[in-house]
N, C-alpha and C positions, 0 to 999 in steps of 0.2 A: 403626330409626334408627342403630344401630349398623354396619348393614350396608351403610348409606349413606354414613356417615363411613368407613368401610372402603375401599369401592370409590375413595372423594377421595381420600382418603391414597394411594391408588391408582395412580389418575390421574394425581396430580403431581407421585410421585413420579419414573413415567416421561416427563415434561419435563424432569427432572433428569441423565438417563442422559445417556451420552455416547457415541458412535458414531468409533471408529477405525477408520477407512477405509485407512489406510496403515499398514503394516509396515514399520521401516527394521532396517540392521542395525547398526547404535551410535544413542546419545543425542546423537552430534553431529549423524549426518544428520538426527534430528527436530526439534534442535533448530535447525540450521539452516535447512528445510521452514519450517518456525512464523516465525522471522525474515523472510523470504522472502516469506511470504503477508499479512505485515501491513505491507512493506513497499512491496506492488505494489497497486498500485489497481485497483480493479475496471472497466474502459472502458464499460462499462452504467449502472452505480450512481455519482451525483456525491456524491464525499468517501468513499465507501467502501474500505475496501481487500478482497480477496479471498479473505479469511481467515473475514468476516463475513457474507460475500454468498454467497445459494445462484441466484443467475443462471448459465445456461447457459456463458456465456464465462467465469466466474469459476471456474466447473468444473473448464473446459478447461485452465485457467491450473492452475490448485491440481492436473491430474493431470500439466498437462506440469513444472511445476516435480520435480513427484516424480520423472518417469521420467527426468530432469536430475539431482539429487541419487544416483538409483541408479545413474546411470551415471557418475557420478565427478565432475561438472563442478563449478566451482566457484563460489562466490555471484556472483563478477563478470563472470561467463561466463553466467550464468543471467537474470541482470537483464539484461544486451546482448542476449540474444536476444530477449526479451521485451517492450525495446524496441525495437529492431530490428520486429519485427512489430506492435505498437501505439504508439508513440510513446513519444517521451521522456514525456507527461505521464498515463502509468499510475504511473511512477515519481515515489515521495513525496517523494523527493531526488535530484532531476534532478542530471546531471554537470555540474560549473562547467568551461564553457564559455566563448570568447569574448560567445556572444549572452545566456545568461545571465545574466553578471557588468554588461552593458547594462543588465538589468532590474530587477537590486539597484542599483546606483548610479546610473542615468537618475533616480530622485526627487532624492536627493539634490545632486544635476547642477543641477536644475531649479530646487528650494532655494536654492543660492546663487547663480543665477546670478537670479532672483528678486529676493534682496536687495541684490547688486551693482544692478541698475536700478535698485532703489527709492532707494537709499542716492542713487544721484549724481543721480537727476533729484529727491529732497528737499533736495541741494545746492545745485541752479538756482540 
């Protein structure tokens, strides 16, 4: 029995371990890496970002950001490429844009102009 609860404790504890796959050379570039990956969405996975996802393409993403990061570039350099080859909507915080700024304020638009009708044809 004992050697049963041994082998669990075991077991789960390596679900606990952690696996660094990347080497940088300061705590800024990891810590920027880490920013980076929970900030880019995974183009497979919907809602996920790439930080959390072990899909092929999120991989990709997670080894090209690093080989970006070692090479000097900088966060807003790295997010353009990135979109650039998958779209604005990998990214959690797309650029405000003229078409955008359409999409926040189109409700609103819509809203008062809503109650502008209503208002004057309850006037009749």
């Amino acid at each position: 029995m004992i050697k049963f609860f041994l082998i669990l404790f075991f077991i789960t504890s390596l679900s606990y371990a952690e696996k660094n796959l990347y080497s940088f050379n300061s705590e800024f570039q990891k810590e920027l890496f880490d920013e980076l990956t929970y900030e880019i969405g995974c183009p497979l996975c919907a809602g996920s970002n790439v930080s959390g996802s072990s899909a092929p393409i999120a991989l990709d993403i997670k080894e090209f950001i690093y080989k970006e990061i070692i090479n000097g570039k900088t966060k807003s350099e790295i997010k353009d490429q990135v979109a650039s080859k998958f779209g604005d909507e990998v990214l959690f915080a797309p650029p405000r844009n003229l078409s955008t700024l359409l999409l926040y304020f189109f409700p609103l638009v819509l809203v008062f102009l809503s109650l502008f009708f209503l208002m004057k044809a309850r006037n009749k």
